[in-house]
LUMNU-110764 format. One record per residue: residue number from 1; residue in three letters; z, y, x of N, C-alpha, C in turn. Coordinates in steps of 0.02 Angstrom, whole numbers, plus 50000, padded with zeros to 5 digits. Each point is the difference from the previous one (the first is absolute). Layout:
  drenro  fiti     nZ     nY     nX    caZ    caY    caX     cZ     cY     cX
     NUM   ALA      Z      Y      X      Z      Y      X      Z      Y      X
...
//
This chain:
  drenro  fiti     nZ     nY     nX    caZ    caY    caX     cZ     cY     cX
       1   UNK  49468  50055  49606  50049  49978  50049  49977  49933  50029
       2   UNK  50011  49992  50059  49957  49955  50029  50051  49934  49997
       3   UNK  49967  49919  49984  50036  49953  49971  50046  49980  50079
       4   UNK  50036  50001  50006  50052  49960  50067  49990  49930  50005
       5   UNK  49965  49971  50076  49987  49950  50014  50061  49957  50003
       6   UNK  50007  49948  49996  50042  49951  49997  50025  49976  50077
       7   UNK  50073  50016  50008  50022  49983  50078  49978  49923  50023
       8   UNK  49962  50006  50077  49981  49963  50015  50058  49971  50030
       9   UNK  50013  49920  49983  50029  49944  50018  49970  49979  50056
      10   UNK  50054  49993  50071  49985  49980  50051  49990  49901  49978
      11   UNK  49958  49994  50038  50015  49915  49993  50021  49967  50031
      12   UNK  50012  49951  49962  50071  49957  50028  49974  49945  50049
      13   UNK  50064  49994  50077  49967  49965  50026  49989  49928  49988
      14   UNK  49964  49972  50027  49929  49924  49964  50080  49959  49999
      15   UNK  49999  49951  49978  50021  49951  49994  50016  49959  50083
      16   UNK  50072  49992  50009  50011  49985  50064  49976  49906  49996
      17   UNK  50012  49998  49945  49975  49908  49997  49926  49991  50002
      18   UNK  49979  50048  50010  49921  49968  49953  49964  49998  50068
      19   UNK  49944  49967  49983  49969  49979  50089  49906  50042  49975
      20   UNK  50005  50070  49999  49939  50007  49988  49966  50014  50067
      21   UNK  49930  50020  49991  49967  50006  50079  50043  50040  50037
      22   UNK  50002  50063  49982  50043  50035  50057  50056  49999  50021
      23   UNK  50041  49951  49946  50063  49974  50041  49978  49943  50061
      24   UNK  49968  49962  49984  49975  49942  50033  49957  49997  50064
      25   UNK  49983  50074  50013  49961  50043  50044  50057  50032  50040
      26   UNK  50063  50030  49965  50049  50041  50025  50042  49923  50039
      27   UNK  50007  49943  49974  50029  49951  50048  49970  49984  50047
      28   UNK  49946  49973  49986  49943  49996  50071  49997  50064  50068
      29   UNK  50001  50049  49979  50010  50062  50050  50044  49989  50014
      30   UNK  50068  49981  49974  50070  50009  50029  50003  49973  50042
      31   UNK  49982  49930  49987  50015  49951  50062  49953  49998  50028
      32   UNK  49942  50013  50011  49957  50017  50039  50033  50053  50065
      33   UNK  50015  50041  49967  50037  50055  50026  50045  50004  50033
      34   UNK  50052  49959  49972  50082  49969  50035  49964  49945  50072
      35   UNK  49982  49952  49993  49981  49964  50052  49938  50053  50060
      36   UNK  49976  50050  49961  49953  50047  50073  50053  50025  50038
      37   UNK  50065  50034  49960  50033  50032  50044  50036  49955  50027
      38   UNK  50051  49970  49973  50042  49942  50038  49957  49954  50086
      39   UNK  49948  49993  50002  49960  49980  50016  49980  50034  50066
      40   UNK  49994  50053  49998  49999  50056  50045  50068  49979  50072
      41   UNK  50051  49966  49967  50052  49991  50059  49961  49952  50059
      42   UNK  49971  49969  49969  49953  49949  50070  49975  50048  50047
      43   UNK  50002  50043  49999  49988  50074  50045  50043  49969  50075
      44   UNK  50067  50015  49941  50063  50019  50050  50019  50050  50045
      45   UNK  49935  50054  49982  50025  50066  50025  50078  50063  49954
      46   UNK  49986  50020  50025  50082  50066  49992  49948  50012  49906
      47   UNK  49938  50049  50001  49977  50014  49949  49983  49954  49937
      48   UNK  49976  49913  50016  50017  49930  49967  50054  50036  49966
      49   UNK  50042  49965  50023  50072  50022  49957  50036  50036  49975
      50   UNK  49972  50058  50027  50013  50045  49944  49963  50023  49934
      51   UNK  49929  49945  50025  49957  49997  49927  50039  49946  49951
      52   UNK  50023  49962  50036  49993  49926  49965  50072  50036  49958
      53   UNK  50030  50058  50034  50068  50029  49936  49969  49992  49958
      54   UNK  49955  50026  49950  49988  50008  49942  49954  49947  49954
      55   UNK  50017  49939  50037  49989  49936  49973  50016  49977  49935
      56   UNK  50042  50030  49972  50049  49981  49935  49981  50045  49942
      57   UNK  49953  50064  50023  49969  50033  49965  49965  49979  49936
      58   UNK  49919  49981  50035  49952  49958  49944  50025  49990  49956
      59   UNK  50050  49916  50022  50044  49984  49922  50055  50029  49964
      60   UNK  50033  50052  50026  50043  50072  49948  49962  50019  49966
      61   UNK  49941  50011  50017  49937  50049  49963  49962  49973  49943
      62   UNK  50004  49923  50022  49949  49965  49914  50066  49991  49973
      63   UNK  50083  49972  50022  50052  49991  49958  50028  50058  49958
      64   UNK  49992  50031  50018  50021  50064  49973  49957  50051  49955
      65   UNK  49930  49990  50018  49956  50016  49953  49960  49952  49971
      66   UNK  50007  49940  49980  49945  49960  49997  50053  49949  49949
      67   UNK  50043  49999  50025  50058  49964  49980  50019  49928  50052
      68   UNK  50075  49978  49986  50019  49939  50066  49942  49936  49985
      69   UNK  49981  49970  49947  49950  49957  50031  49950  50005  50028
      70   UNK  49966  50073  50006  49942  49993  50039  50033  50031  50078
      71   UNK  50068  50026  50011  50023  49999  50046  49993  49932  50038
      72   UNK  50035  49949  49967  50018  49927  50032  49930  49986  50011
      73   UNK  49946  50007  49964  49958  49974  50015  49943  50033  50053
      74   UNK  50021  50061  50020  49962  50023  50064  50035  49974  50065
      75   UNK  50071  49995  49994  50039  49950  50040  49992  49929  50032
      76   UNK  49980  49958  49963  49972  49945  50016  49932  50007  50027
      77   UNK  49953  50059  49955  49940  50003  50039  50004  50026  50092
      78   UNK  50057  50032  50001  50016  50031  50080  50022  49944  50013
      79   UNK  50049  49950  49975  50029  49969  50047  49954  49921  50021
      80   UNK  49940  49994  49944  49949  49949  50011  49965  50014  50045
      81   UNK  49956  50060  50017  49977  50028  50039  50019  49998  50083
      82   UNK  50072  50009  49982  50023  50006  50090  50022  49943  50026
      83   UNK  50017  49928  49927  50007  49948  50033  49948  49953  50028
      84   UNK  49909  50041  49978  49945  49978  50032  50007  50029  50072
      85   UNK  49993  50059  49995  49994  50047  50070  50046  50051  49996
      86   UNK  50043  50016  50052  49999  49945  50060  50022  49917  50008
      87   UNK  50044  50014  49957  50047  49942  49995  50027  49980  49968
      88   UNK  50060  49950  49968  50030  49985  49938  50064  50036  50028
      89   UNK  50020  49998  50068  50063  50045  49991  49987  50072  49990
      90   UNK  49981  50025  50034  49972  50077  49956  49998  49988  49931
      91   UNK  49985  49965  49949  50015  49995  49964  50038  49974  49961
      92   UNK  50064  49972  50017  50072  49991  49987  50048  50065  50023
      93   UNK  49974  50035  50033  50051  50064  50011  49955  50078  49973
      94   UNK  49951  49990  49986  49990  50045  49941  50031  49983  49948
      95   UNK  49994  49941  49967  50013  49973  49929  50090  50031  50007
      96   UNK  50007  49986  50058  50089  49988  49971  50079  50073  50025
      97   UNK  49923  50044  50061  50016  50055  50039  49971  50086  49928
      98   UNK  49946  49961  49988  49959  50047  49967  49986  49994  49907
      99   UNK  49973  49943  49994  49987  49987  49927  50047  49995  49961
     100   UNK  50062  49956  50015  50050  49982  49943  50044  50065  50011
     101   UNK  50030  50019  50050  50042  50072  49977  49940  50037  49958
     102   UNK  49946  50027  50004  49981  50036  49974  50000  49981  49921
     103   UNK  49979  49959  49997  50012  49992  49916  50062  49991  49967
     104   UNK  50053  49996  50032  50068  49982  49992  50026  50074  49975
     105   UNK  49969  50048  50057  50030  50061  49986  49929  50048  49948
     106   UNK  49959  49978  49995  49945  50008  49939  50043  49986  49935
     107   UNK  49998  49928  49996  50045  50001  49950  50073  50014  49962
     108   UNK  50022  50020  50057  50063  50036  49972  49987  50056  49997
     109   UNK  49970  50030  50037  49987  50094  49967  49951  49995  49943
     110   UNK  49960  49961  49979  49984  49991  49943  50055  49976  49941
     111   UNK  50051  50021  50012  50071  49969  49940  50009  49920  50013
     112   UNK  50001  49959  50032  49983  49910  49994  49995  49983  49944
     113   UNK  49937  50017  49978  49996  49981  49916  50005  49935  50004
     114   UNK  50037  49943  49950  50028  49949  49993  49992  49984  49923
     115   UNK  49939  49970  49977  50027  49969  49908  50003  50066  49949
     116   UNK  49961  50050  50038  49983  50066  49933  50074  50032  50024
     117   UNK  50020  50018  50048  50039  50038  50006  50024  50012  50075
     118   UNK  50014  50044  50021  50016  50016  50063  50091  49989  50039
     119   UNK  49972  49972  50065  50078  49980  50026  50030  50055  50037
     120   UNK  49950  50055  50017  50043  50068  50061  49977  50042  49943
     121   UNK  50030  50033  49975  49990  50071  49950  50037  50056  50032
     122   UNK  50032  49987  50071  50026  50079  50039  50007  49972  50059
     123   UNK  50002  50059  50050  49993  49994  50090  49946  49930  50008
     124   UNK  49946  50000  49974  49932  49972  50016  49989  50004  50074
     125   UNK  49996  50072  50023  49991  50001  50065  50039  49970  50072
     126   UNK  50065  49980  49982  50030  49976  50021  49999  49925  50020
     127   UNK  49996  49996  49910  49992  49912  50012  49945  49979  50028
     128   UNK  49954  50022  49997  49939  49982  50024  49996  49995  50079
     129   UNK  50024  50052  50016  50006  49992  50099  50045  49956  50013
     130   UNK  50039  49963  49937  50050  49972  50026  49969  49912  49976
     131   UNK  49968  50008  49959  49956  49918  49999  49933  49990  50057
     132   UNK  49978  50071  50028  49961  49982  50060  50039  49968  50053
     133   UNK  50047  50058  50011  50038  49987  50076  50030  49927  49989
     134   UNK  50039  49978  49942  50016  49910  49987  49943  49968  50009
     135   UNK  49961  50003  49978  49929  49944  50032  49993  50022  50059
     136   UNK  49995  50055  50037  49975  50002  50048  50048  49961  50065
     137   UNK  50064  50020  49970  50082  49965  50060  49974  49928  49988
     138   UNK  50013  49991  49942  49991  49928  49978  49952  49955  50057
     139   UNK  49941  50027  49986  49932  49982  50036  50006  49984  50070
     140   UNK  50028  50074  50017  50015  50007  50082  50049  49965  50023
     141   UNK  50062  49956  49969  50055  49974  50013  49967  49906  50013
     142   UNK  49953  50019  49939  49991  49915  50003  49948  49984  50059
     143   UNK  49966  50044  50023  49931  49991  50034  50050  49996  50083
     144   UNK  50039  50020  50009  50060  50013  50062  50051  49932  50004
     145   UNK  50011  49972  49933  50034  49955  49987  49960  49926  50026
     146   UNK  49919  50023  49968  49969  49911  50022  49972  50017  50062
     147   UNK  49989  50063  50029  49995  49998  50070  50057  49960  50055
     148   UNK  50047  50032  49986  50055  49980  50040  50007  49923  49980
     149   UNK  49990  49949  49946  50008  49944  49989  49932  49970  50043
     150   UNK  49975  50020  50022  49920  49969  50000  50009  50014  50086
     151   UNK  50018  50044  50023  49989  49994  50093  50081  49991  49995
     152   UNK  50049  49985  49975  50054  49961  50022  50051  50063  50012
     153   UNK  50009  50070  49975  50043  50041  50011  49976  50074  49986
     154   UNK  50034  50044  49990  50000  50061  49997  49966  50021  50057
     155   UNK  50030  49992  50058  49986  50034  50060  49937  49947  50037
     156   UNK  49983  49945  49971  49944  49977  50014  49936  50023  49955
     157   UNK  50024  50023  49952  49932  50018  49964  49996  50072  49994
     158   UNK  50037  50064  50061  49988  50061  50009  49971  49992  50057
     159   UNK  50029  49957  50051  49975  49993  50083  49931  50039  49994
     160   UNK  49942  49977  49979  49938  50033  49997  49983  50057  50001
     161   UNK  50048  50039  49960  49996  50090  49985  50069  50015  50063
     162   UNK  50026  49970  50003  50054  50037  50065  49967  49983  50040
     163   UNK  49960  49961  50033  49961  50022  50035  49942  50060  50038
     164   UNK  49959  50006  49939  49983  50049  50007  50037  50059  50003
     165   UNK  50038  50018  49964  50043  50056  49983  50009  49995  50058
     166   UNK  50029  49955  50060  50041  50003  50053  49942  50034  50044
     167   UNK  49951  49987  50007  49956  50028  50046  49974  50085  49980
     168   UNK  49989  50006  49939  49992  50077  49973  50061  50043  50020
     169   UNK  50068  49982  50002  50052  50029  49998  50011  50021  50083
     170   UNK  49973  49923  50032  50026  50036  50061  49921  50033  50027
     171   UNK  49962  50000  49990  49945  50042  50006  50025  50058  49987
     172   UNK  50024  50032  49956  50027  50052  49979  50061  50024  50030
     173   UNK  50031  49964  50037  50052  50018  50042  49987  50017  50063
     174   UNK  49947  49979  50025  49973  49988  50078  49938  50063  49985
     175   UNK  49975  50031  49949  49965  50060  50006  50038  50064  49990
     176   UNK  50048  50007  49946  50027  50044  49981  50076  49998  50067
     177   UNK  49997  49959  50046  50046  50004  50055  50073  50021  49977
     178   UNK  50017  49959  49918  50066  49990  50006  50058  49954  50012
     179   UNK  49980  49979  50057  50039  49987  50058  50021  49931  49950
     180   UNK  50080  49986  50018  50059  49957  49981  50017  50028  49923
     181   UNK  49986  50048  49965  50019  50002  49944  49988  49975  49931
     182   UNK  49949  49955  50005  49972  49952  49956  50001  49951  50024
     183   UNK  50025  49932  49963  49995  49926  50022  49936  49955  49956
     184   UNK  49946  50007  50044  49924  49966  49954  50026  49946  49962
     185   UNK  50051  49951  50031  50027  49955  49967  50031  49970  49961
     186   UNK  50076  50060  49991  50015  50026  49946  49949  50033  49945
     187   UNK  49978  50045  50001  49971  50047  49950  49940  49943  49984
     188   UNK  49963  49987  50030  49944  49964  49944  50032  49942  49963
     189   UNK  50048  49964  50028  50037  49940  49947  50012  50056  49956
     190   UNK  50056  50079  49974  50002  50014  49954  49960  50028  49978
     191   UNK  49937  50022  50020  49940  50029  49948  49959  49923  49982
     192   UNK  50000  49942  50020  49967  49940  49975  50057  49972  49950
     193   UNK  50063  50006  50005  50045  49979  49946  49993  50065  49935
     194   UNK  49972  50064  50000  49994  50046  49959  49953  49983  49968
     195   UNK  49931  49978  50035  49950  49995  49971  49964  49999  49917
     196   UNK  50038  49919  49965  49982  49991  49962  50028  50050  49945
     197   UNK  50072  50035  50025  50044  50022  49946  49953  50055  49997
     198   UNK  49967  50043  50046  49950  50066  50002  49945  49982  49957
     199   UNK  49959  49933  50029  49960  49992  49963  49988  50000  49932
     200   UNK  50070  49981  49959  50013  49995  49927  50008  50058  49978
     201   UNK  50046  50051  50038  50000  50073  49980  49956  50042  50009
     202   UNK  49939  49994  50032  49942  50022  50004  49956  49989  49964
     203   UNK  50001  49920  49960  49976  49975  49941  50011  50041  49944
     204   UNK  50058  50022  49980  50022  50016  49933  50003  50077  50015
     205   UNK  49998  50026  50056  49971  50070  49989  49922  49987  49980
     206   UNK  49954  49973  50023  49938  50009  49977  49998  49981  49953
     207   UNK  50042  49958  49946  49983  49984  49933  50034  50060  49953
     208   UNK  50052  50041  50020  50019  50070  49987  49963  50048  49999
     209   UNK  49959  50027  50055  49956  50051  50007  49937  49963  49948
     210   UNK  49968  49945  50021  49949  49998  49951  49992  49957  49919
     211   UNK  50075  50014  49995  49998  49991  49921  50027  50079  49978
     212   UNK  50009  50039  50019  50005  50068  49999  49934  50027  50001
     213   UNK  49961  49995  50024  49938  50010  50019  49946  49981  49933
     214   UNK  50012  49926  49997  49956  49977  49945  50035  50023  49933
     215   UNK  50051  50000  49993  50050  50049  49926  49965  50054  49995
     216   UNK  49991  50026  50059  49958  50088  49984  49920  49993  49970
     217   UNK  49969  49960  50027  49926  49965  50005  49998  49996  49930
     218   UNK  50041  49957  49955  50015  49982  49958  50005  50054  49937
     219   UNK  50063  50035  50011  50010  50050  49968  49935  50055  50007
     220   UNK  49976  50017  50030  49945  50024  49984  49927  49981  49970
     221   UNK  50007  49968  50001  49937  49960  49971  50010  49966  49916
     222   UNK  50102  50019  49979  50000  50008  49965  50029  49918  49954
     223   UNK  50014  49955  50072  49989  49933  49975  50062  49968  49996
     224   UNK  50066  50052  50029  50043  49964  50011  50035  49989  49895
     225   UNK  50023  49929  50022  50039  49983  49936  50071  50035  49987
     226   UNK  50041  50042  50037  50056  50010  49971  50001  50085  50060
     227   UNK  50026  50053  49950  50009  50055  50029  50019  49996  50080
     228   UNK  49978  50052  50053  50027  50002  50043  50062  50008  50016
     229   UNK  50054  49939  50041  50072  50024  49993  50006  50080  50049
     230   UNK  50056  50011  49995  50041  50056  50033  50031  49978  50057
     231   UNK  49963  49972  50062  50032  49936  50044  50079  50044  50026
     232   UNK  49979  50074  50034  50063  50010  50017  50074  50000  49978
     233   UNK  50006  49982  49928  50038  49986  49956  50014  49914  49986
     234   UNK  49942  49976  49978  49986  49940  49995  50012  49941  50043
     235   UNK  50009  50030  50068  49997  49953  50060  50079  49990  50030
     236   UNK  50022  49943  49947  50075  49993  49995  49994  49914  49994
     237   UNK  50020  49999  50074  50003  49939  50014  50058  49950  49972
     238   UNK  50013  49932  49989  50069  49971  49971  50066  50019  50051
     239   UNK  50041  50004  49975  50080  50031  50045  49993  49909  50060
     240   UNK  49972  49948  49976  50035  49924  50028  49924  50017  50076
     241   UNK  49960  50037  49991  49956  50002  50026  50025  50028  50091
     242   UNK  50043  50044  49995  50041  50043  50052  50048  49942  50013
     243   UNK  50038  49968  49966  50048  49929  50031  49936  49925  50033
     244   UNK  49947  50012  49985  49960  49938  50010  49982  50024  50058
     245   UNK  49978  50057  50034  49977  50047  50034  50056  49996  50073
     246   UNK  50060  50003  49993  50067  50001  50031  50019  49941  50019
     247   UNK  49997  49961  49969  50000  49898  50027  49969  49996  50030
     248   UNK  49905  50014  49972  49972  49975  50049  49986  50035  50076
     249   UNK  50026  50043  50008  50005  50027  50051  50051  50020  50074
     250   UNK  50055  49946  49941  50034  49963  50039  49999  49938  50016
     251   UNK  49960  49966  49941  49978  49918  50060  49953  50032  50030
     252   UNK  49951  50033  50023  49954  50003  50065  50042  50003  50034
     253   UNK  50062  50020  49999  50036  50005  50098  50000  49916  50004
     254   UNK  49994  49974  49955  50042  49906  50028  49935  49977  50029
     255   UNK  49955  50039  50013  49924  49989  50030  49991  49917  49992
     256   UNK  49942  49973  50033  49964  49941  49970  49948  50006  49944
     257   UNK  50006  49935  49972  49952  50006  49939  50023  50052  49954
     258   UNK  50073  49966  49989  50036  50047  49932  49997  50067  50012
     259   UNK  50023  50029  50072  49984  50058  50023  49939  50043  49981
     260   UNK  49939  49942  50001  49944  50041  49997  49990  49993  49922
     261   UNK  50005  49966  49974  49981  50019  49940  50044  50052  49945
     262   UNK  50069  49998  50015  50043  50065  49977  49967  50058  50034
     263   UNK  49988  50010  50071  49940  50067  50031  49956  50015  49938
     264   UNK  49962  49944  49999  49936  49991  49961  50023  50048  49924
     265   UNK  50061  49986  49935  49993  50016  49966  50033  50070  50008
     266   UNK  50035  50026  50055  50045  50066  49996  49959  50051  50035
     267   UNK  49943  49987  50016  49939  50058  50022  49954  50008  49954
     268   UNK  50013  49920  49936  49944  50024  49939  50059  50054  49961
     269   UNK  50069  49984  49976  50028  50013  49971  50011  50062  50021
     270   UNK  50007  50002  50048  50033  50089  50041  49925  50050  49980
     271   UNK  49956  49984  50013  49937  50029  49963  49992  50039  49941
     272   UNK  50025  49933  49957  50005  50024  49922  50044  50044  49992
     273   UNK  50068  49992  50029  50051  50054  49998  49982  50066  50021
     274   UNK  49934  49988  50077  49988  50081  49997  49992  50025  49982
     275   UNK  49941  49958  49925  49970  50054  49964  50046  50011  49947
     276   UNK  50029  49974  50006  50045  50029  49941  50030  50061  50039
     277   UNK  50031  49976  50053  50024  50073  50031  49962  50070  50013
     278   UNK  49924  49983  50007  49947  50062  49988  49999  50017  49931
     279   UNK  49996  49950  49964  50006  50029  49915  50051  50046  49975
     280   UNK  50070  49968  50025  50039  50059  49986  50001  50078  50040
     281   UNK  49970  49996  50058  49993  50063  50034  49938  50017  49951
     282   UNK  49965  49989  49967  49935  50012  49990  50044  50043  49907
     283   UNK  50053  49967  49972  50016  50015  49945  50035  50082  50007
     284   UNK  50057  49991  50058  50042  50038  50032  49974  50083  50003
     285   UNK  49936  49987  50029  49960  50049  50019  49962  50036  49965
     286   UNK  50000  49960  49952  49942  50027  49930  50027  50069  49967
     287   UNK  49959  50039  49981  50010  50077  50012  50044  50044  50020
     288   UNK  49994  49968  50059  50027  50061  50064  49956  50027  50049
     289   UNK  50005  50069  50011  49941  50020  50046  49962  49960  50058
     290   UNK  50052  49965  50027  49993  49966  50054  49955  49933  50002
     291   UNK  50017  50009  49930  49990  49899  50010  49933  49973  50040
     292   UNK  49949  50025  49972  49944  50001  50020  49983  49986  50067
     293   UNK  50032  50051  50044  50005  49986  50074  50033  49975  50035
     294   UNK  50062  49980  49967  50042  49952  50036  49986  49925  49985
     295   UNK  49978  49989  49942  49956  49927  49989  49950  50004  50065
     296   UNK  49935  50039  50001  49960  50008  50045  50026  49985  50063
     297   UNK  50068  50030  50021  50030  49982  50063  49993  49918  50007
     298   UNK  50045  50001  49969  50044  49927  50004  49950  49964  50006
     299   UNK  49922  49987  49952  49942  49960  50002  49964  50000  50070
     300   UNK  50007  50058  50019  49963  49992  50088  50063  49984  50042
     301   UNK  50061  50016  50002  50032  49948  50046  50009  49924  50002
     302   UNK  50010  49982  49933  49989  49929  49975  49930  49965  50016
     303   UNK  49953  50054  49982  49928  49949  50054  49998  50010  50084
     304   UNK  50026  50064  50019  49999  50004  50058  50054  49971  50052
     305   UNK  50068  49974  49981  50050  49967  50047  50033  49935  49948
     306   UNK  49955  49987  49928  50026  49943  49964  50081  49975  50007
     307   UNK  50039  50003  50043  50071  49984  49992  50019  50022  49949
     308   UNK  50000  50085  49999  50042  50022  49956  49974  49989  49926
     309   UNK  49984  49963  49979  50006  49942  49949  50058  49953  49995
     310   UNK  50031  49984  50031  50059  49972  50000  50053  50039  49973
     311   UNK  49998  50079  49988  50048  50056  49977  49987  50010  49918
     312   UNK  49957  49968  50000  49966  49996  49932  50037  49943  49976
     313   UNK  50008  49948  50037  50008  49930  49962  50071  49999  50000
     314   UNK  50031  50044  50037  50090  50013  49984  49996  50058  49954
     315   UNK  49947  50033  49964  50034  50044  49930  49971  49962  49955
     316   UNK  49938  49958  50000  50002  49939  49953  50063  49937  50004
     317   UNK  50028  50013  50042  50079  49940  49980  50070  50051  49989
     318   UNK  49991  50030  50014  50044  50067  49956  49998  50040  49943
     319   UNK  49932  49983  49973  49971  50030  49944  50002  49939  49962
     320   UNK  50007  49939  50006  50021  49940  49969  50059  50015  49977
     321   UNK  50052  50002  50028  50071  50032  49987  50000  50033  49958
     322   UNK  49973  50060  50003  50028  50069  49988  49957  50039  49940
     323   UNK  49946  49945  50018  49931  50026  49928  50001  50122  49998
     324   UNK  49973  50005  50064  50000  50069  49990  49975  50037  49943
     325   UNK  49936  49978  50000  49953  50013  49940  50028  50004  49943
     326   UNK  50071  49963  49979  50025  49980  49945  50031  50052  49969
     327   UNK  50029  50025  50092  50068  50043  49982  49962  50078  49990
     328   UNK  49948  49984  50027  49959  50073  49993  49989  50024  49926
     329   UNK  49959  49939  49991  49998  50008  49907  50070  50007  49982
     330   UNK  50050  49973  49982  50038  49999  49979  50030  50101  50020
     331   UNK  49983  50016  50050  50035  50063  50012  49946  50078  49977
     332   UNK  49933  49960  50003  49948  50064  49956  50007  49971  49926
     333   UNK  50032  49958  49983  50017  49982  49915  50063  50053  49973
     334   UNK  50053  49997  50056  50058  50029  49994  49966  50085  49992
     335   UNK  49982  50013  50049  49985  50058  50013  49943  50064  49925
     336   UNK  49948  49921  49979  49962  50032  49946  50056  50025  49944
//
């Protein structure tokens, strides 16, 4: 009878503290890496920026497989890098647009290990989009804040972009020949007063998609530290999160500074709520014939007319309430 080999033990991944060559190789690439793409925006073409999305990548990818210090430390290597070339501001809005959410939300989907023990042990996924999108408001509130202190006003330190806007807009009115029904003057003051609040919510989707991205990277390669969560379950945002969400979205009407910076946090916040509101459609749906294709729907209208994302971010503040998911379990519990 032939002797039975002994089950092979996968090995365990290296030591997230330890600085051997190929960690030390894996930081160097990162930020090598993070500052090529980021870098790419000096373009300033349409395709630039949609490279420079996946800027936040690199460092998900050594934090998450490599562990958070050699994260932080491909970070500084991107953000040293771009404060040579091009510039030191390019590299103050990587560091503070790109680097610090990313490790913020690195480290909380890594549990926030704290002193040999962890501070998020459930809805990881949650909190984590929700410590990006806070650095990222944060960031975007203060950078709007010393603008407006520094040229003497709100509306003195947009003048520059309503400008332009003013000339694109009515370019666009005077080709597409619609007449009197657009005011260039109106509409670019409110797409230059939108601006920064877009910009921040555009931020923390790309730190969403590509820490999703690098989680998978991760998980396959076998490196991640803590099982993959169950996000569509998992992605249960705080109930105070939907009331913080609702304020601030009523100081943007008192427009101004305060205006803009309540904008600023209720397009990060309304965000997070979407996904929570896709999560629960995503739970809802789970083995039913359909689901499959009606997710599929919803994902190409949402890239293709983006509003209806906002329908999302009212069943993420109703699903705050009402915790569907809850009542679901609670009714296939009854039912077993």
């Amino acid at each position: 009878m032939p002797q039975l080999l002994p089950e092979r033990k996968k090995l365990p991944v290296p030591d997230n503290g330890d600085f051997s060559l190929p960690q030390i190789f894996a930081s160097i690439g990162g930020g090598l890496a993070g500052a090529a793409v980021f870098a790419v925006l000096t373009k300033g073409t349409s395709a630039a920026v949609l490279f420079a999305f996946l800027a936040p990548l690199p460092i998900l990818i050594v934090a998450l497989g490599f562990g958070l210090r050699h994260g932080a430390t491909s970070a500084l290597i991107a953000t040293g890098l771009l404060s040579i070339w091009p510039n030191p501001i390019v590299g103050v809005i990587y560091a503070f647009l790109v680097a610090v959410p990313a490790l913020a939300a690195a480290y909380v989907a890594a549990g926030a290990p704290w002193r040999g023990r962890e501070l998020v042990t459930s809805h990881a996924p949650a909190w984590a989009i929700l410590a990006a999108g806070g650095v990222v408001a944060t960031a975007v509130s203060i950078a709007v804040t010393i603008a407006a202190i520094r040229f003497g006003g709100l509306d003195e330190a947009l003048n520059p972009l309503r400008a332009r806007a003013f000339i694109a807009i009515e370019d666009l009115v005077r080709t597409q020949e619609l007449g009197e029904k657009l005011d260039p003057s109106q509409l670019s003051a409110l797409v230059v007063f939108a601006f920064p609040a877009t910009l921040a919510a555009l931020t923390l989707l790309s730190q969403a998609l590509n820490l999703w991205g690098a989680g998978l990277l991760a998980r396959a390669s076998d490196a991640l530290s803590r099982p993959w969560p169950d996000i569509a379950q998992e992605f249960v945002l705080p109930r105070a999160v939907a009331g913080l969400f609702l304020i601030a979205g009523a100081v943007a009407f008192v427009g101004d500074l305060a205006g803009e910076i309540g904008l600023v946090f209720a397009e990060t916040l309304g965000l997070a709520l979407a996904m929570q509101g896709l999560a629960v459609v995503h739970a809802l749906l789970r083995g039913t014939r359909v689901g499959g294709v009606t997710l599929t729907v919803i994902y190409i209208v949402i890239g293709l007319f983006a509003w209806p994302i906002v329908l999302f971010t009212v069943v993420g503040v109703v699903d705050a309430v009402f915790s569907f998911r809850s009542r679901k379990g609670a009714a296939q519990a009854r039912r077993g």
